[in-house]
KOLKEGU-868794 format. One record per residue (C-alpha): x, y, z; residue in one letter; residue number from 1. Coordinates in steps of 0.25 Angstrom, whole numbers, plus 5000, padded with zeros to 4 digits. Each point is the difference from the previous one (the first is absolute). Example, Ala and Ser with C-alpha at 12.3 -4.5 7.8 and 13.67 -1.06 7.14 Angstrom:
// KOLKEGU-868794
<x=5049	y=4982	z=5031	residuo=A	num=1>
<x=5006	y=5014	z=4998	residuo=S	num=2>
// end
This chain:
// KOLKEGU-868794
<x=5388	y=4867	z=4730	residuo=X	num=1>
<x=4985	y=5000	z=4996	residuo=X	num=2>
<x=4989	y=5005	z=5009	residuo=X	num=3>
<x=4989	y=4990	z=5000	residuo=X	num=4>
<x=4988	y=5003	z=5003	residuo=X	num=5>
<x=4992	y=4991	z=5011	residuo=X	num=6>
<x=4988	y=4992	z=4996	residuo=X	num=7>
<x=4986	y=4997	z=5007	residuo=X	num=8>
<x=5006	y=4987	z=5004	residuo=X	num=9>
<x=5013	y=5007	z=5006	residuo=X	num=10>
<x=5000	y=5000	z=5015	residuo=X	num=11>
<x=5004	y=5014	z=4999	residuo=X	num=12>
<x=4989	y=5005	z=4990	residuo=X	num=13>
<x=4989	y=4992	z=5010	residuo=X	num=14>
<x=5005	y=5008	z=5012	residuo=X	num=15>
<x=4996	y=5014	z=4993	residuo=X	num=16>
<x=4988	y=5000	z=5001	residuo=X	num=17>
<x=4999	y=5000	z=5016	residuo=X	num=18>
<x=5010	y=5012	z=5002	residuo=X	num=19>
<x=5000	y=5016	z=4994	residuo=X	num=20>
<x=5015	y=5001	z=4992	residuo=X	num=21>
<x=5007	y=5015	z=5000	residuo=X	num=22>
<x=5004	y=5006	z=4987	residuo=X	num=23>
<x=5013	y=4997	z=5000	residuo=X	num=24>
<x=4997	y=4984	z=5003	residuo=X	num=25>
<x=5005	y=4999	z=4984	residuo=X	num=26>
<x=5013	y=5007	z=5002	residuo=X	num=27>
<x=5002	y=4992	z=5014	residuo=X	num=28>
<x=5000	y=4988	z=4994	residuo=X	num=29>
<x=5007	y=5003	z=4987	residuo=X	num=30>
<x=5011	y=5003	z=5008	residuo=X	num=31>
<x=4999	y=4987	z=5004	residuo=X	num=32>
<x=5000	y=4994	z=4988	residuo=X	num=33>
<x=5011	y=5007	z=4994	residuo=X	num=34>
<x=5000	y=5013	z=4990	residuo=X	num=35>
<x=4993	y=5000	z=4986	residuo=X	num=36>
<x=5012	y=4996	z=4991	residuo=X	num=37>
<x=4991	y=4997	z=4986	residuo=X	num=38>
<x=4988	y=5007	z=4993	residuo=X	num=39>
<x=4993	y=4987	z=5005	residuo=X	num=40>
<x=5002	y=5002	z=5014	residuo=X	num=41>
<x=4996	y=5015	z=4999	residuo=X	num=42>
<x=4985	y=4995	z=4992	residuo=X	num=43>
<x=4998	y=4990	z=5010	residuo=X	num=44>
<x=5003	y=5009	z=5012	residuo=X	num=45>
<x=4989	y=5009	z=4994	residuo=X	num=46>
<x=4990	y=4990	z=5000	residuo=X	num=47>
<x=5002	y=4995	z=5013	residuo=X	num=48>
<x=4998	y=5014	z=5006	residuo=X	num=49>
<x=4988	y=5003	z=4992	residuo=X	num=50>
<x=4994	y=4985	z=5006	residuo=X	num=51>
<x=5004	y=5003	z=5013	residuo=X	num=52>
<x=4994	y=5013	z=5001	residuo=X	num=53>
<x=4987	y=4996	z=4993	residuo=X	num=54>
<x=5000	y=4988	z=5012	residuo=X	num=55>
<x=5003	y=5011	z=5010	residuo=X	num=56>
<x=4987	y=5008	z=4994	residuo=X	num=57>
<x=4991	y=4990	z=5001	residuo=X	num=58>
<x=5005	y=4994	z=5014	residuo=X	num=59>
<x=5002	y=5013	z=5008	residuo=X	num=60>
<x=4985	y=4999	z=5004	residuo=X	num=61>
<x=5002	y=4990	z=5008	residuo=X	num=62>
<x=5008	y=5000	z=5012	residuo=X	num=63>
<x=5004	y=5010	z=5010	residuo=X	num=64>
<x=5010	y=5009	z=5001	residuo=X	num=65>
<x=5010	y=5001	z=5013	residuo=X	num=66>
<x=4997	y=5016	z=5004	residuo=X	num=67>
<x=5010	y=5002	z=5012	residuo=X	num=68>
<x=5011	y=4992	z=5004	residuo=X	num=69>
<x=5006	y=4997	z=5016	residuo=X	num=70>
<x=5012	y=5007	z=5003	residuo=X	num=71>
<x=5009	y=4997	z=5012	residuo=X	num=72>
<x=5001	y=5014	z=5004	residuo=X	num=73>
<x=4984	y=5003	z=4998	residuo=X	num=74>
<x=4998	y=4997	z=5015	residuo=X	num=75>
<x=5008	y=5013	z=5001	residuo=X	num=76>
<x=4993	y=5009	z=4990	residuo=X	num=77>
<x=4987	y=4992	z=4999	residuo=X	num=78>
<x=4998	y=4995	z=5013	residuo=X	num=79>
<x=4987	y=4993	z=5004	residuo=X	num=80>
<x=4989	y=5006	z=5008	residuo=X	num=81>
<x=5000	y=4988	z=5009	residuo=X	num=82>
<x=5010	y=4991	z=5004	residuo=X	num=83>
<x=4997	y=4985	z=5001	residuo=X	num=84>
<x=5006	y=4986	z=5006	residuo=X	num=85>
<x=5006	y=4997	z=4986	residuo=X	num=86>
<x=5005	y=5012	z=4995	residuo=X	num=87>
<x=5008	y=5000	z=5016	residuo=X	num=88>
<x=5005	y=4987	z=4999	residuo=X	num=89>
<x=5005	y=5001	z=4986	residuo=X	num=90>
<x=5008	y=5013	z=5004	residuo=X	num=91>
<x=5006	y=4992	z=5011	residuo=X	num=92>
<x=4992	y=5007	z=5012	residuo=X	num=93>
<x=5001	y=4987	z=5008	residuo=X	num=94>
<x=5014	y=4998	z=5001	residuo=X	num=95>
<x=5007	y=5006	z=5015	residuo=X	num=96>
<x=5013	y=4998	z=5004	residuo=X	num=97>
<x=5007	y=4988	z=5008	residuo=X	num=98>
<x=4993	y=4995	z=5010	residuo=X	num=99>
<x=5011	y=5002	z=5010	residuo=X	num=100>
<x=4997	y=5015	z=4997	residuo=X	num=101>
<x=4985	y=5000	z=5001	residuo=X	num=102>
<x=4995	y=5010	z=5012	residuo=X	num=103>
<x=4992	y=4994	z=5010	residuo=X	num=104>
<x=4989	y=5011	z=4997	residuo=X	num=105>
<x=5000	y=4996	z=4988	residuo=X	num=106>
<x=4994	y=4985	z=5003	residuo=X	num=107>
<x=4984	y=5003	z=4996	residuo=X	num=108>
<x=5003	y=5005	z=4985	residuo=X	num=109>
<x=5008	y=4988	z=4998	residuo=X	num=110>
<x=4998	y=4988	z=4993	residuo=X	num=111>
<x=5008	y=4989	z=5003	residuo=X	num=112>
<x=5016	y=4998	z=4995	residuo=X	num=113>
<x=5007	y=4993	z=4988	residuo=X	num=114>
<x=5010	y=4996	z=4998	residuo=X	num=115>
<x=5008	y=5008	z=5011	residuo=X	num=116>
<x=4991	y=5014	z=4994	residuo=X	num=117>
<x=4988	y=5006	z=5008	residuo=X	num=118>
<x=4987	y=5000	z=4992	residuo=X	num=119>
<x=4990	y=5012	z=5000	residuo=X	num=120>
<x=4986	y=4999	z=5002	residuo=X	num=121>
<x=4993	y=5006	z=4988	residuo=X	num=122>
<x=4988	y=4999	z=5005	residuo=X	num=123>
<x=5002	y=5010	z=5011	residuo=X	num=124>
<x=5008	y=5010	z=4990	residuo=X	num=125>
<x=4987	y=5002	z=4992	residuo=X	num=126>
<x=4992	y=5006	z=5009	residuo=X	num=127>
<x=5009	y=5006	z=5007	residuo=X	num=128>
<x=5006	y=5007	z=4986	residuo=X	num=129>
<x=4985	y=5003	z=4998	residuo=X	num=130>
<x=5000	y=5007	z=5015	residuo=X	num=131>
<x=5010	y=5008	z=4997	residuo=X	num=132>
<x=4994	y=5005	z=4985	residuo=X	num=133>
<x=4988	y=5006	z=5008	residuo=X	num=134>
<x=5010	y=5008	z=5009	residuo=X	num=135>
<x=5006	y=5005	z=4987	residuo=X	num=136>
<x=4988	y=5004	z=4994	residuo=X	num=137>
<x=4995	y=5007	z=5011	residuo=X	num=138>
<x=5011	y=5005	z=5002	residuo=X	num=139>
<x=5001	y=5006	z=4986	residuo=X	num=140>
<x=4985	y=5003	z=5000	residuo=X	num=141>
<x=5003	y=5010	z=5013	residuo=X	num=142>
<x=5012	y=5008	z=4992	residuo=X	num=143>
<x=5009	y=4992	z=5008	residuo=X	num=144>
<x=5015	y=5002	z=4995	residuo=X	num=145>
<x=5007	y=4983	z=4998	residuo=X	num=146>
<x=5015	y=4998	z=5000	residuo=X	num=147>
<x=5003	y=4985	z=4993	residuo=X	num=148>
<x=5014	y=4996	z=5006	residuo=X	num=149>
<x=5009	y=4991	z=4994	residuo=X	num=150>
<x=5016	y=5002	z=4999	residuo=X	num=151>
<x=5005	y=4988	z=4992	residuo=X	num=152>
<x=5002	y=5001	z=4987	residuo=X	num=153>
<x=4991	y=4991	z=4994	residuo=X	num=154>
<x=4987	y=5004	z=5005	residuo=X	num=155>
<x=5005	y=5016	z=4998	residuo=X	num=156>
<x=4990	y=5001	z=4986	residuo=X	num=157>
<x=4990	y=4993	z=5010	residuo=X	num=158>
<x=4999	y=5012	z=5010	residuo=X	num=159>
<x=5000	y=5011	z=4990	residuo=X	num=160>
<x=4990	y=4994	z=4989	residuo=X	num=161>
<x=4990	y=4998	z=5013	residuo=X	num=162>
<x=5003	y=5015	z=5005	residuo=X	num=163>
<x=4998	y=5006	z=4983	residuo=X	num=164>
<x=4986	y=4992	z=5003	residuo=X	num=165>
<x=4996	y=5007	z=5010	residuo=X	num=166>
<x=5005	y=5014	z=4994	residuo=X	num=167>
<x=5001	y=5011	z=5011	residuo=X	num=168>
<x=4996	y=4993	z=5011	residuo=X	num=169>
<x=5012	y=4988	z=4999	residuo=X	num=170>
<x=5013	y=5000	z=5003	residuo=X	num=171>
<x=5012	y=4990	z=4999	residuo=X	num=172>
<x=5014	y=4999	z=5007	residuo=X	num=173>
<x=5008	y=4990	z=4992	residuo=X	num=174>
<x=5015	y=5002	z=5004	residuo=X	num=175>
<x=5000	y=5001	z=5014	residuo=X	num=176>
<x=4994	y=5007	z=5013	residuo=X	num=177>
<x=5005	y=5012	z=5006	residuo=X	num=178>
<x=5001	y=4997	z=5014	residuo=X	num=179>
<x=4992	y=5011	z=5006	residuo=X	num=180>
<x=4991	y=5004	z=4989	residuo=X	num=181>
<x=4988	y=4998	z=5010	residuo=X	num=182>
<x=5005	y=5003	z=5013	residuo=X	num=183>
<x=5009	y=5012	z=4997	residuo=X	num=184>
<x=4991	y=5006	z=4988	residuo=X	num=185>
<x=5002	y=5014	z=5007	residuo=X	num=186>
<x=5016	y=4999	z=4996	residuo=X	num=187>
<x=4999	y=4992	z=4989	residuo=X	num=188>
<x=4990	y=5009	z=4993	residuo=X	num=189>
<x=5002	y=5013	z=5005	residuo=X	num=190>
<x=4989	y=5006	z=5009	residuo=X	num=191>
<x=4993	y=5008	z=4988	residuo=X	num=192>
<x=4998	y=4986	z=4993	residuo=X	num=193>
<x=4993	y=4993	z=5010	residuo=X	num=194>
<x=4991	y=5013	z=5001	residuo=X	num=195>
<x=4995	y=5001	z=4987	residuo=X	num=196>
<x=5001	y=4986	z=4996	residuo=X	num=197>
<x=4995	y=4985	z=5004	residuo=X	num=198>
<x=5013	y=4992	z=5005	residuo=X	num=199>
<x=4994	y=4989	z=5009	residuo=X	num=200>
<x=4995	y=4987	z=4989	residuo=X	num=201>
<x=4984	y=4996	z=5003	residuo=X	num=202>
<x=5006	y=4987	z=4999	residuo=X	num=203>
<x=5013	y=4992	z=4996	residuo=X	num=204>
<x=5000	y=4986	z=4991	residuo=X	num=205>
<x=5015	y=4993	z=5003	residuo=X	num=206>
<x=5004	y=4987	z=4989	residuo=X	num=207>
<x=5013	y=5000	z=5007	residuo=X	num=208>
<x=4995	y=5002	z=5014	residuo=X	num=209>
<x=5015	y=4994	z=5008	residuo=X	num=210>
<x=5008	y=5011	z=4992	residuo=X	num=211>
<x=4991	y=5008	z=5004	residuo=X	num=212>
<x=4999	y=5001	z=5014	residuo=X	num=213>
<x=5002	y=5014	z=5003	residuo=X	num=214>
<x=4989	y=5006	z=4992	residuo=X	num=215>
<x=4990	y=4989	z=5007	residuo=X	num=216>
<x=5006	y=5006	z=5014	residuo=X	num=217>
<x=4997	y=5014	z=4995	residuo=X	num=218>
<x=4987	y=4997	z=4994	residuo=X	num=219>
<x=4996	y=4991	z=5014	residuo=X	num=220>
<x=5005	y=5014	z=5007	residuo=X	num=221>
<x=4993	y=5009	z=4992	residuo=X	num=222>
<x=4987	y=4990	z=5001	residuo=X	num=223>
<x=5001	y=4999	z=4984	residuo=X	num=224>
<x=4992	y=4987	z=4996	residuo=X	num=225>
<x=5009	y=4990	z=4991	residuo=X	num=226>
<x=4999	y=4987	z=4991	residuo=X	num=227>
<x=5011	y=4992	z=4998	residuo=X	num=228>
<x=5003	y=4986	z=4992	residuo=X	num=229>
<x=5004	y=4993	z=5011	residuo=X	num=230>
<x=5009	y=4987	z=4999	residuo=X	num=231>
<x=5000	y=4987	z=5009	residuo=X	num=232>
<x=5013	y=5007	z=5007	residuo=X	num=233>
<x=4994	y=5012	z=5004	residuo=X	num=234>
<x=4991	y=5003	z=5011	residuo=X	num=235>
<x=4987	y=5004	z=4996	residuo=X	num=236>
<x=4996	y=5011	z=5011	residuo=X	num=237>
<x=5010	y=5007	z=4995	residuo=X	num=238>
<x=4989	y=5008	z=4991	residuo=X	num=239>
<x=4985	y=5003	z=5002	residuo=X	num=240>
<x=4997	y=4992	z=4985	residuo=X	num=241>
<x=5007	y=4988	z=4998	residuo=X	num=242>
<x=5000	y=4993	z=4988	residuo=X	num=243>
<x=5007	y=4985	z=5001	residuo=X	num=244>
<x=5008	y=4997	z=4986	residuo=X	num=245>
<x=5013	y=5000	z=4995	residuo=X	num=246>
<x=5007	y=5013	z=5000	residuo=X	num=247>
<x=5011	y=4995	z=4991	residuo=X	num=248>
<x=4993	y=4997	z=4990	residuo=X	num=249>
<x=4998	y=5013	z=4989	residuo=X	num=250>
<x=4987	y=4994	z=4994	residuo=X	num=251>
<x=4994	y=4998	z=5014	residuo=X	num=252>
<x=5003	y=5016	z=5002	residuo=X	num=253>
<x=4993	y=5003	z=4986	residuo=X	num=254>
<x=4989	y=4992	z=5003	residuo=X	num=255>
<x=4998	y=5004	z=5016	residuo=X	num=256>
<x=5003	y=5016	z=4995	residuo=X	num=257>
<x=4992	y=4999	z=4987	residuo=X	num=258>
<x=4986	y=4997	z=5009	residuo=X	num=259>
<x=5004	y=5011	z=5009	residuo=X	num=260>
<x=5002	y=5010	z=4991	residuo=X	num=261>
<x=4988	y=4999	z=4993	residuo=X	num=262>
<x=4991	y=5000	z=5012	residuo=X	num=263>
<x=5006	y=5013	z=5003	residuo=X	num=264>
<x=4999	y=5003	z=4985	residuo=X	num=265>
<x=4984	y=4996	z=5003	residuo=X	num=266>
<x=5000	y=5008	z=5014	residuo=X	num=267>
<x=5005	y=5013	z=4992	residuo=X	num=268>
<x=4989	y=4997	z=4990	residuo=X	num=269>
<x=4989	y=5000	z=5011	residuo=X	num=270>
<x=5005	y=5013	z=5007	residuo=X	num=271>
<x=5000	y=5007	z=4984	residuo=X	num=272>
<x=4986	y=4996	z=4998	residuo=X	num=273>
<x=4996	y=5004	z=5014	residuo=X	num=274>
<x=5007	y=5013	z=4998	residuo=X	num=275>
<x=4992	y=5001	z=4988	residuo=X	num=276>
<x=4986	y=4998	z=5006	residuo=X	num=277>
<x=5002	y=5008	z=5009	residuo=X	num=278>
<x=5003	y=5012	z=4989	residuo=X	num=279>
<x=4989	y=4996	z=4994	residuo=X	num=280>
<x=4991	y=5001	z=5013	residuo=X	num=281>
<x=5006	y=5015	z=5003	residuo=X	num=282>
<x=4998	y=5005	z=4986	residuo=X	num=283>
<x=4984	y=4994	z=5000	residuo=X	num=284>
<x=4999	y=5007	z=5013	residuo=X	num=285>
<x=5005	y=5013	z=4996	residuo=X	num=286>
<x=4991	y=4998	z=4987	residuo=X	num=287>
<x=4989	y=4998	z=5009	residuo=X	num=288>
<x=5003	y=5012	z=5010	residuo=X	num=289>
<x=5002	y=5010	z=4989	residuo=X	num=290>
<x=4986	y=4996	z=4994	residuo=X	num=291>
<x=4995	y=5001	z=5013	residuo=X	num=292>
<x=5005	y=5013	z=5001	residuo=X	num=293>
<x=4994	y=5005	z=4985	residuo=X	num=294>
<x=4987	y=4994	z=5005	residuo=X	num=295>
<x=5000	y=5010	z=5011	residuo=X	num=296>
<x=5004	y=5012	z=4992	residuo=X	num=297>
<x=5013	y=5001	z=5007	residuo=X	num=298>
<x=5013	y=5001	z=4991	residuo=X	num=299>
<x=5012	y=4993	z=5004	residuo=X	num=300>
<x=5015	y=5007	z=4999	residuo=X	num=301>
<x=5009	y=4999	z=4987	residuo=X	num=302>
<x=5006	y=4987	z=5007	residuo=X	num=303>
<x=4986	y=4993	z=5002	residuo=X	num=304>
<x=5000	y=5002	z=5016	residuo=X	num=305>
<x=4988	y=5005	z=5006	residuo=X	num=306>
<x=5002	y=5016	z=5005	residuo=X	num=307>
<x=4997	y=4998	z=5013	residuo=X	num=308>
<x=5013	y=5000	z=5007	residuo=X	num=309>
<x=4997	y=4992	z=5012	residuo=X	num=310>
<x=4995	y=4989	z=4991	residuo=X	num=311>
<x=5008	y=4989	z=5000	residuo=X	num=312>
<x=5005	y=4993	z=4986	residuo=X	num=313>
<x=5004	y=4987	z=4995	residuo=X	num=314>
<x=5015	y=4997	z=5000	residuo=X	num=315>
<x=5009	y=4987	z=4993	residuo=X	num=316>
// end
C-alpha cells in the first residue's frame, strides 16, 4: 500500500496549520496506513516527514501550548485555596440523604427535596466552611496540635495528606478511634507520657462525624473544639463547627479538608514569620545594648551579658 501524501486541498492538510503535531505524528499515521513494502513508499514517506516538519517549523509560533492538565485526584494533592459554589456542587456537596431521614436540626442548611432526597443549601456551607478555616489558621498560628478524623476507607489518603500538610503540628486517625484516647489518656498513655508530652488535640476535624461519636463525646468532655462535615441526618449541635455537605461523598472531604489544611498551613506560616521578627528584634536589641555598653567603656562577658549580675537579660 503507497503512502500518499496530503495536498493543500486535502481537508487534512488544511487543518495543520491550526494545531502543533509531535514527532512521532509521521510514525502514527504510517501505521495507519499500512507498513512501507517498496522503495517508493520509503522516498515518499521521507518526503512527507520532511514537509510536515518544515509546516510544523513555521506554525509553532502560533498557537498556545496546554502547560498543565486537570486531574481527578488534584483536589487531593493540589487542593484549591478556597472553595466555591461550583467546585461544591460539582463534588456532589448538595446531596443528603432520604428525606425520611433528614434530622429536624438539620432543617435551616437545607434546600428543599427531590425526588425523595434532601437537598443542601450551598449557600450556607460556604461561609460556614470559611468560618471554620479561620479557626484552623488560628489555631495552627498559636502552635495548636489538629487531629483530621475519618475511618472509612475512602477518605483515609484525605486525612493523612492534610495532616503531611501541616507537618508537626497535624495529626490523622484513619482506622478507627480508640474508645478512651481522651478520657482515660492517663492509662492509655502511661503517666510519664502525658508528663512530658502534649496528649489533649487544640482541635479535631471529623468527615465521618456518625462513626465517630465517641471521639466527638471525649472531645465535648474534654472541652476540645471540633469541625465536622455534617450530613442532613445528622444533628448539627453535635460539633462546635459545623460545615453542611455530603459526607459520602470523597471529593467533597478533599475539597472541605483541602481548604482547612492550607489555612493551618497559612497559620503555621504567620507563627514562623512572627517567631522570626521576633529574633530579629532580640538580636537588634542585644546589638544595641552591647554598643551601649562599649560607648560607656564598660566590656561585657564572653557570652555578651553585661557583668552586672543583677542586671536582667533578654531571653527567647
Amino acid at each position: 500500500m503507497y503512502f500518499l501524501r496530503p495536498r493543500p486541498s486535502n481537508p487534512v492538510w488544511s487543518s495543520l496549520k491550526s494545531q502543533k503535531f509531535s514527532k512521532n505524528w509521521c510514525r502514527q499515521l504510517s501505521q495507519v496506513q499500512g507498513p512501507l513494502e517498496t522503495e517508493d513508499d520509503w522516498t515518499d514517506f521521507q518526503q512527507t516527514r520532511t514537509s510536515l516538519k518544515t509546516l510544523t517549523d513555521a506554525m509553532s509560533q502560533y498557537g498556545s501550548e496546554q502547560t498543565s492538565q486537570w486531574s481527578l485526584r488534584d483536589s487531593l494533592h493540589r487542593p484549591a485555596k478556597d472553595a466555591t459554589l461550583s467546585a461544591l456542587l460539582a463534588s456532589g456537596a448538595h446531596f443528603g440523604h432520604a428525606a425520611s431521614r433528614m434530622n429536624p436540626n438539620f432543617l435551616p442548611y437545607a434546600y428543599g427535596t427531590r425526588a425523595g432526597i434532601t437537598l443542601i443549601d450551598l449557600d450556607h456551607t460556604l461561609p460556614l466552611l470559611r468560618r471554620a478555616a479561620k479557626v484552623v489558621r488560628a489555631v495552627a498560628a498559636n502552635d495548636g496540635q489538629i487531629v483530621f478524623i475519618g475511618t472509612r476507607p475512602d477518605i483515609r489518603p484525605v486525612v493523612q495528606r492534610a495532616a503531611q500538610r501541616l507537618g508537626s503540628q497535624g495529626f490523622h486517625v484513619g482506622d478507627r478511634w480508640l474508645p478512651g484516647t481522651l478520657t482515660n489518656k492517663w492509662q492509655m498513655f502511661g503517666h510519664e507520657t502525658v508528663r512530658s508530652k502534649r496528649i489533649i488535640p487544640d482541635l479535631v476535624i471529623l468527615l465521618n462525624p456518625i462513626q465517630n461519636m465517641n471521639a466527638i463525646q471525649e472531645c465535648a468532655l474534654s472541652n476540645v473544639p471540633t469541625i465536622a462535615i455534617v450530613d442532613s441526618n445528622v444533628d448539627p449541635r453535635i460539633v462546635m463547627y459545623p460545615i453542611p455537605a455530603n459526607d459520602e461523598s470523597p471529593r467533597t472531604a478533599e475539597i472541605i479538608t483541602g481548604v482547612l489544611s492550607i489555612a493551618g498551613r497559612e497559620g503555621i506560616a504567620i507563627r514562623e514569620a512572627e517567631l522570626q521578627r521576633m529574633r530579629l528584634a532580640v538580636d537588634t536589641a542585644w546589638e544595641d545594648f552591647h554598643k551601649m555598653h562599649e560607648l560607656q567603656g564598660e566590656r561585657p562577658t564572653e557570652d555578651g551579658r553585661p557583668r552586672d549580675l543583677n542586671a536582667v537579660g533578654f531571653d527567647y
